[in-house]
C-alpha positions in Angstrom: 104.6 64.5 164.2 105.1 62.5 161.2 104.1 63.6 158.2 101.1 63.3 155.8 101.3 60.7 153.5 101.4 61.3 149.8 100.4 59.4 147.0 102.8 58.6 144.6 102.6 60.6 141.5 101.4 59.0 138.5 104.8 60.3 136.2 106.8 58.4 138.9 105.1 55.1 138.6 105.1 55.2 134.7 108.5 54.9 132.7 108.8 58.0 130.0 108.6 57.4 126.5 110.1 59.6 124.3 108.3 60.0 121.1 109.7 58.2 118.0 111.2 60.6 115.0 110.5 60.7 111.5 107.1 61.0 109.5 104.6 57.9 109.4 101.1 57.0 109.1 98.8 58.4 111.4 96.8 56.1 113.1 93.4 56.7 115.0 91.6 54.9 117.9 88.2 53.4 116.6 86.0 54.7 119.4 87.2 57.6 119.3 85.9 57.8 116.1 82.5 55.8 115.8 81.0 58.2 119.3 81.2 61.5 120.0 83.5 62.9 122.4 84.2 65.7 120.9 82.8 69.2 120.6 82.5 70.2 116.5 82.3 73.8 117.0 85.2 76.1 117.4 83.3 77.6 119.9 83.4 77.9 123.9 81.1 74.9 124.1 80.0 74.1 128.2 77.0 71.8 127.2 77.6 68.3 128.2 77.3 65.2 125.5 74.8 62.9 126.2 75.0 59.4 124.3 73.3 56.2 125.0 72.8 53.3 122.1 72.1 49.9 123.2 74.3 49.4 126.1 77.2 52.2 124.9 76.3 55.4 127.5 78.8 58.2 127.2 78.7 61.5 128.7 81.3 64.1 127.9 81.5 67.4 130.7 83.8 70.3 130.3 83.7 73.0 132.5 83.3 77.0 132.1 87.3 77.7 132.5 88.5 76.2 129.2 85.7 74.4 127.3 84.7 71.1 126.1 87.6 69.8 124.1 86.9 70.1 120.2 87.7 67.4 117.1 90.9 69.7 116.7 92.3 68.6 120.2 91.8 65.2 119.0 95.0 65.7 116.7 97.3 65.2 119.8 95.6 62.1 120.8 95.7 60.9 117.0 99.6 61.8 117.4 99.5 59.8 121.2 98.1 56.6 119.3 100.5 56.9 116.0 103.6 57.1 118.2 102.1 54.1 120.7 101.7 52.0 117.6 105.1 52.7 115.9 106.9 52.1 118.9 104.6 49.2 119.7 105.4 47.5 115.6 109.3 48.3 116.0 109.3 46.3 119.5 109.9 49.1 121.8 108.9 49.6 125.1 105.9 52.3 125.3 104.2 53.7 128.4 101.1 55.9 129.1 104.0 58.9 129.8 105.2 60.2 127.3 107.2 63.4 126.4 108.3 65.9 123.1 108.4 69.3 121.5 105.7 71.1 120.7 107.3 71.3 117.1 107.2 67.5 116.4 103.4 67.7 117.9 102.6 70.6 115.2 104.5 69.1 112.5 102.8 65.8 112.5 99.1 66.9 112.8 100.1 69.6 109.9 100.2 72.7 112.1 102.6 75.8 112.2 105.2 76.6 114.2 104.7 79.6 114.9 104.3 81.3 118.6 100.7 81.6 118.3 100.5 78.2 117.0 102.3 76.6 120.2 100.1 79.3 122.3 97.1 77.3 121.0 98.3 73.8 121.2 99.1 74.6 125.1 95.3 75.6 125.3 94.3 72.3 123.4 96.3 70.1 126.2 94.4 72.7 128.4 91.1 70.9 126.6 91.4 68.0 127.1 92.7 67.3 130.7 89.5 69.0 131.6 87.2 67.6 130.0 85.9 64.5 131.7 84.5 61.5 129.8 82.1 58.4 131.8 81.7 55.2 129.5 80.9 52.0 129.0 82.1 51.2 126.6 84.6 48.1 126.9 83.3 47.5 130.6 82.6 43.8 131.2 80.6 44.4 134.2 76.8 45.6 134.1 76.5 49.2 134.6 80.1 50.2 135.1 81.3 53.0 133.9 84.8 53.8 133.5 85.9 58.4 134.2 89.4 59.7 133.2 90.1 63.0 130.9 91.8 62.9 128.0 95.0 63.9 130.0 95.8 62.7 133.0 98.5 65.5 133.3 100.7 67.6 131.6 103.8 69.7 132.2 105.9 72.1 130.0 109.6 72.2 130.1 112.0 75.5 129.3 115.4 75.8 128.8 117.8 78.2 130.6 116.8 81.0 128.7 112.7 80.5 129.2 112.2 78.9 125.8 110.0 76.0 125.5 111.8 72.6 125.1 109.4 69.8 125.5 106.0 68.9 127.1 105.3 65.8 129.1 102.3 64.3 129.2 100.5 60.9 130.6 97.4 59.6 128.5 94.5 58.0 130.2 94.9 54.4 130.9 91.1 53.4 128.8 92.7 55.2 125.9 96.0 53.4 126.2 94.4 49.7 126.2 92.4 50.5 123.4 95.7 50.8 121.4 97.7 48.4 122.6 95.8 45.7 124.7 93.1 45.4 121.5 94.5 47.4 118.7 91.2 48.9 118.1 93.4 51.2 115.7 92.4 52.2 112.3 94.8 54.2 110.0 93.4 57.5 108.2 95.0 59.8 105.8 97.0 62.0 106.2 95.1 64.3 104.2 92.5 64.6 107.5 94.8 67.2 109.1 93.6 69.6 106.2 90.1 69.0 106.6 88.8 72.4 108.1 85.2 71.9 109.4 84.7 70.5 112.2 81.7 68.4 110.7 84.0 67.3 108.0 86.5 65.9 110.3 83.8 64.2 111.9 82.2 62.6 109.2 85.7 61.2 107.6 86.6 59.6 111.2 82.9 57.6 111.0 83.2 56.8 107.6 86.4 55.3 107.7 85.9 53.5 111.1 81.9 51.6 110.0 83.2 51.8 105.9 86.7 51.2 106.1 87.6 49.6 102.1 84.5 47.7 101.8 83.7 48.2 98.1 79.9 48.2 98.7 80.3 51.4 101.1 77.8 51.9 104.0 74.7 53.7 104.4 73.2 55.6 107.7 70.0 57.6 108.0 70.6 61.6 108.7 68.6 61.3 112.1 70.8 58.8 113.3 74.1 60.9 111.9 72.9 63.8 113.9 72.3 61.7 117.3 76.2 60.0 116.9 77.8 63.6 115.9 76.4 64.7 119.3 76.2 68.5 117.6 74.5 70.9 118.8 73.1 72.4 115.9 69.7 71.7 115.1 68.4 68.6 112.7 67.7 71.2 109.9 70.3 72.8 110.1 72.5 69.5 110.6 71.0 67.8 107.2 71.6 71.2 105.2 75.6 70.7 106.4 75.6 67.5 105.7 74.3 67.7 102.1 76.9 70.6 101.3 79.4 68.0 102.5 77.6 65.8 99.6 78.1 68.8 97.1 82.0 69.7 98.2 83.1 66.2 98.6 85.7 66.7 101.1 86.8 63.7 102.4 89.8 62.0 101.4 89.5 58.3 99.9 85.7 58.4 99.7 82.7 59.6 98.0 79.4 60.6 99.5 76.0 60.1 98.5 72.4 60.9 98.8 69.7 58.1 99.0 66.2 57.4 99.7 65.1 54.0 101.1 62.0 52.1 100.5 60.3 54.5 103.6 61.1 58.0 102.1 64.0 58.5 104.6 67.1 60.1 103.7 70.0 58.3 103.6 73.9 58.9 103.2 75.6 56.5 101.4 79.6 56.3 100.9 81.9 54.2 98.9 85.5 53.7 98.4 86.4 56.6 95.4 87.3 55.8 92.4 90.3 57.0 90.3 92.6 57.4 93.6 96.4 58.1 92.6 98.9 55.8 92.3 102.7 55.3 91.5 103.3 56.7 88.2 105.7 53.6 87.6 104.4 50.2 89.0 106.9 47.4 88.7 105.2 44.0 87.8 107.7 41.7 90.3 110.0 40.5 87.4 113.0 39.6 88.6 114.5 41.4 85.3 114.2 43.4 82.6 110.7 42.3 79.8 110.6 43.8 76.7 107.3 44.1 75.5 108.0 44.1 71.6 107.7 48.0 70.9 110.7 49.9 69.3 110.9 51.8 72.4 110.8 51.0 76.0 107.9 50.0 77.8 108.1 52.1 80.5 107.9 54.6 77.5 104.9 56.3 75.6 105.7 57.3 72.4 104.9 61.1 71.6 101.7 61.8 69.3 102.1 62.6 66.0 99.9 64.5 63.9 99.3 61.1 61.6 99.8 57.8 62.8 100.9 56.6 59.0 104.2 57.4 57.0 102.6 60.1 54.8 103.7 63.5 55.4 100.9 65.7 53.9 97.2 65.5 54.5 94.0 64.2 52.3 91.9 66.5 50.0 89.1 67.5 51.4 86.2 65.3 51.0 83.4 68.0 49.4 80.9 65.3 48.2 80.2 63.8 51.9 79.3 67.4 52.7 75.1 68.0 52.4 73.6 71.0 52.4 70.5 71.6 54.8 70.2 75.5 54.2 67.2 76.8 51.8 67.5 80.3 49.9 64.5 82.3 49.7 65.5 82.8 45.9 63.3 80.8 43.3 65.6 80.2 41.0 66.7 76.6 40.2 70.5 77.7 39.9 71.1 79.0 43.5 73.6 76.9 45.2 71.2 76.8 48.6 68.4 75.9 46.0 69.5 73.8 43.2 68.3 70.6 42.3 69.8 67.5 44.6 71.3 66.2 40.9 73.6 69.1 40.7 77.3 68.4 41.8 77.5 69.3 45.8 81.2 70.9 44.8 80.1 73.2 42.5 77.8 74.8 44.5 80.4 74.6 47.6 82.6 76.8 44.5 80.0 79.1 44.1 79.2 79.8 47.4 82.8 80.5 48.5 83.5 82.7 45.4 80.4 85.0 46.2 81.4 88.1 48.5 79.3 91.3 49.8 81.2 93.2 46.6 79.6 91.0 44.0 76.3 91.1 46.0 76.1 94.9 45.4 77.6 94.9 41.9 74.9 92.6 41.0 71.7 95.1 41.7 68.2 95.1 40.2 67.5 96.3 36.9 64.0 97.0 37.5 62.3 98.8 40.5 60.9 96.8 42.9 63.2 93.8 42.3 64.8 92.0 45.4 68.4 90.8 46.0 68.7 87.4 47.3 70.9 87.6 49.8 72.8 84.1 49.7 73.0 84.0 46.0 73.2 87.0 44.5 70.3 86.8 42.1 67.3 89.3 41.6 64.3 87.9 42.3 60.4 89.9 41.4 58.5 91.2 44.0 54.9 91.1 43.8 53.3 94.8 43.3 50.6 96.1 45.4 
């Protein structure tokens, strides 16, 4: 009896490629962040994602074991495409299978390395080969629709003493053109890994993939925002997250905005921030050395003094610019808050200072019923009854 015939297994069709080492940029595939494919919420989430926009129809599915896989799965296929492109740039040979440790995994996507760290990434790989994605997006033909998970398989290695030592894993084939057929690749800050909402996250990934650098920004409406997040949260609630994104300013590179168009509809708006850090030292491309005429270097600021000139003591004070606004409830001409405009604005500066509380009492009515005014000194009548 001859034997059932097996298909060949995908891992021994592809070649392995073993992931590049070092830190570099991290790179992103552009649908994967202009539609949503991905669940927002931390949360067990079992409803499917339902998408259709012109002739783009997507429809995520997860099922009840593991869940729909979330924007924080999405960290290993960000890690998939950066390692594709590296290789792809340096003129290696790269393939759908690919293998590494779960460290260099968690250490590019910014993650710990601790046990219950790698416990989680094992149920993000869990994620994602389970959740099942139908497109059309990049399919020539008219109502074709391209299915694959995320993963098309995955396998853990150990060593001798049960330790994990690597994973395999074999990306879907629609991802894989994406990044190196068309290069629909965008690069994204590193700063993204930090970003802990799962809104936020969201909203960087669109941003950067419609805004990119474009000086003038970009502008959507918060109805269409909550139809391409593919959130389950309701549009009220939706529009409040969205303008405490506004308030917080989270994402890295741009800033947010909150418009109204000619219709009354509300609008967010984004631009390329300002004021973004740079090199502290920024050579002009001289081939040498340019002074540029000060006593010390140019790459040097000299330290502030206390004057700017050659004298080392400081000015008199200038009493006569000073005017006196205050008014003394004494009558008489003399008072410094009441004397005549004509009298010397120092004198009554001298007067004023020399005056204390003791002099105040010392000075008291010589006659009952006689006031003290209480700036100058002076006894002043009081009218009898």
């Amino acid at each position: 009896m001859a034997a059932p015939h097996r298909s060949p297994q995908p891992s021994g069709q592809l070649e392995l490629f073993r992931a590049l080492p070092g830190a570099f940029a991290p790179r992103d595939a552009q649908d994967l962040m202009a539609y949503p494919f991905f669940s927002l919420a931390k949360t067990h989430r079992v409803a499917p994602i339902d998408f259709a926009a012109g002739d783009i129809a997507i429809r995520v599915e997860a099922v009840p074991d593991h869940g729909m896989a979330t924007i924080w799965d999405a960290d290993i296929l960000i890690w998939a495409a950066s390692q594709i492109v590296e290789a792809r740039d340096a003129g290696l040979r790269t393939s759908r299978f690919m293998a590494a440790t779960p460290y260099e995994i968690l250490r590019f996507v910014g993650r710990g390395t601790s046990i219950r760290d790698y416990q989680r990434l094992k149920a993000a790989l869990d994620r994602l080969q389970s959740t099942t994605v139908s497109t059309s997006i990049r399919q020539r033909g008219e109502g074709r629709r391209h299915r694959f998970s995320w993963i098309n398989e995955w396998k853990e290695r150990t060593d001798h003493d049960g330790r994990p030592a690597g994973i395999e894993l074999i990306v879907p084939d629609w991802f894989y053109c994406a990044i190196v057929e068309d290069a629909l690749v965008l690069t994204i800050d590193r700063a993204y890994f930090a970003l802990t909402g799962g809104l936020d996250r969201w909203l960087y990934r669109l941003v950067r993939k419609h805004g990119g650098h474009q000086p003038d920004g970009w502008r959507f409406d918060f109805h269409h925002l909550h139809l391409k997040s593919g959130s389950l949260s309701p549009f009220k609630r939706f529009a409040f997250e969205l303008r405490d994104i506004i308030r917080r300013q989270p994402l890295p590179g741009y800033t947010l905005f909150l418009e109204l168009d000619g219709r009354a509809r509300t609008l967010l708006a984004f631009e390329p921030a300002c004021g973004q850090t740079v090199d502290c030292l920024v050579p002009s491309g001289t081939q040498g050395h340019v002074p540029s005429g000060t006593a010390p270097s140019c790459y040097r600021e000299p330290k502030p003094d206390l004057t700017p000139c050659t004298e080392n003591e400081n000015r008199a004070l200038n009493l006569e610019s000073n005017v006196l606004t205050l008014t003394c409830c004494c009558s008489a001409t003399s008072c410094g808050d009441n004397a005549s405009p004509f009298q010397s604005a120092t004198d009554r500066l001298i007067r004023k200072a020399a005056f204390t509380c003791d002099d105040a009492r010392s000075r008291a009515p010589e006659r009952a019923g006689a006031a003290v005014c209480p700036r100058c000194g002076r006894s002043r009548p009081t009218s009898s009854r």
